[in-house]
C-alpha positions as CSV (number, residue, x, y, z in Angstrom):
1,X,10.2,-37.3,-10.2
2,X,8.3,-35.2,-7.4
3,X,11.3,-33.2,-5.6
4,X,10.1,-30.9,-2.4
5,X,9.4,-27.1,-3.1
6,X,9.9,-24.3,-0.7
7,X,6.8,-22.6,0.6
8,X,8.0,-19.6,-1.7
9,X,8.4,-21.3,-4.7
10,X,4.6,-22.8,-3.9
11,X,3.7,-19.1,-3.5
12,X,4.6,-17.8,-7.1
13,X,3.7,-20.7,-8.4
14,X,0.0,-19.7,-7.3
15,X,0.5,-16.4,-8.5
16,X,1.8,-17.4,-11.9
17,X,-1.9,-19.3,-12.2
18,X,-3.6,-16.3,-11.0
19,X,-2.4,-14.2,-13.4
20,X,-2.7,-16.9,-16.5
21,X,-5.9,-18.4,-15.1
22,X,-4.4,-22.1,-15.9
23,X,-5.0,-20.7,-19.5
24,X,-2.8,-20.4,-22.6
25,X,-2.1,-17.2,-24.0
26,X,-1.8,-14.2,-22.0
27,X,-4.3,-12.4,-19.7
28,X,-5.0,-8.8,-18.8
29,X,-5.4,-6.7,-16.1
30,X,-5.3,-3.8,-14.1
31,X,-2.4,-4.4,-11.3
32,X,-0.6,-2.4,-9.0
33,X,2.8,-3.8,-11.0
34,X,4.0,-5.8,-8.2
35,X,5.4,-9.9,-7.8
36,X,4.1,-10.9,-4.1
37,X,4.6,-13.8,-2.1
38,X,3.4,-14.8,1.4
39,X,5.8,-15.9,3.9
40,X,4.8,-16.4,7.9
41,X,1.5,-15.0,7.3
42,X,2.9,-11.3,5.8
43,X,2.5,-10.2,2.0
44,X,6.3,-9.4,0.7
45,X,7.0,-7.8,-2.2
46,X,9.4,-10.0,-4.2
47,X,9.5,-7.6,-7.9
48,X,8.5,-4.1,-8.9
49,X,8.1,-4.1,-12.2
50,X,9.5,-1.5,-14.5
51,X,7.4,1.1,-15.4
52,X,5.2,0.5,-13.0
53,X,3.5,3.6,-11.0
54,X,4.5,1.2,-7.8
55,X,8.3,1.8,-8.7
56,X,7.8,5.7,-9.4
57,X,6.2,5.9,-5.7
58,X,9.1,4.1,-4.4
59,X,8.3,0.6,-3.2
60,X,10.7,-1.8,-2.6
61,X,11.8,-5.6,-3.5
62,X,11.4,-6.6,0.2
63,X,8.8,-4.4,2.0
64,X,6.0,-5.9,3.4
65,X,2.7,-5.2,2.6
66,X,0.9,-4.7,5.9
67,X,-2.5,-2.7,4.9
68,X,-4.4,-2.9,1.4
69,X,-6.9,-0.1,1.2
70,X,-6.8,0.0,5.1
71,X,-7.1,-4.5,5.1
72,X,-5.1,-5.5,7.5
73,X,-3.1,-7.9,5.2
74,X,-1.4,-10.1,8.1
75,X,-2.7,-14.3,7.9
76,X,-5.3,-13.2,4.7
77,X,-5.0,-15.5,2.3
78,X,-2.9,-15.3,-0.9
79,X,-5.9,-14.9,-3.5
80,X,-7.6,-12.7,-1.6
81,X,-4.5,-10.3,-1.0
82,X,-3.6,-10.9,-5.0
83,X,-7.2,-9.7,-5.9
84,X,-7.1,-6.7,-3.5
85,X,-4.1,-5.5,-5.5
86,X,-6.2,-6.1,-8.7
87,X,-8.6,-3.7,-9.9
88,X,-9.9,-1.2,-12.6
89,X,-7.3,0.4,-14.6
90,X,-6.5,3.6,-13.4
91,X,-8.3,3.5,-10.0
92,X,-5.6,3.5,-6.8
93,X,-4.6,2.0,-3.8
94,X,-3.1,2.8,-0.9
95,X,-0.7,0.2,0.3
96,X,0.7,0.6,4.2
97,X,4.3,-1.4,4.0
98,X,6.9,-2.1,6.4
99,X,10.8,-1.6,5.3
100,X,13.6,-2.5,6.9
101,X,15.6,0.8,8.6
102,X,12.2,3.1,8.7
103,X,10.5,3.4,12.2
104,X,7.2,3.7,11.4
105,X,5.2,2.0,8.4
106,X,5.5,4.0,5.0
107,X,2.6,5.1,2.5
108,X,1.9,4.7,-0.9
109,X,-1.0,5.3,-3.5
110,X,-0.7,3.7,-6.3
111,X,-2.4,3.6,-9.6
112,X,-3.2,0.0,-11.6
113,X,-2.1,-0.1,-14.9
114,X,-2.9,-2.5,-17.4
115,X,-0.7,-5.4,-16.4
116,X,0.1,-8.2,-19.4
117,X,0.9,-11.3,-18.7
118,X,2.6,-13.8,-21.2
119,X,1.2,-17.4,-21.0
């Protein structure tokens, strides 16, 4: 039975294949320990994960990524933004978000960490 599906759900459905490949079993990474969707052409944080260095800097559930590394993040597409955040374990990135309440963007540099994902 095919049933519609919000734009958001398509979104982390994407990034559940990017991080697993299509494959079964579990893949790893280096990531910046963040869930991400796009919505109206911005990059919205949707999870920090625990642990992460991205939670110790202080990002949010709900900022919006506007800058990756000095990339303007605004209409990119969603693999590209996904594999910007993506990188060598251990190296950093500065993310440029927008939160509601502050009034001017914040800045964080963030270090990947070996990111596992269960398939």
């Amino acid at each position: 039975m095919l049933r519609r599906t919000s734009a958001v759900a398509v979104g982390l459905l994407a990034l559940m294949f990017l991080f697993v490949g299509g494959a079964i079993g579990e893949e790893r990474f280096g990531g910046v320990g963040l869930q991400v969707k796009t919505e109206g052409g911005e990059l919205i944080v949707v999870d920090v994960l625990a642990g992460s260095d991205a939670l110790a800097k202080g990002v949010l559930s709900g900022d919006v990524i506007t800058k990756i590394d000095k990339l303007n993040t605004n209409g990119i597409d969603f693999e590209t933004l996904v594999g910007k955040l993506r990188g060598s374990v251990g190296s950093e990135v500065v993310l440029e978000v927008k939160r509601d309440g502050a009034q001017k963007p914040l800045t964080f540099k963030v270090k990947r960490a070996e990111v596992v994902y269960p398939g």
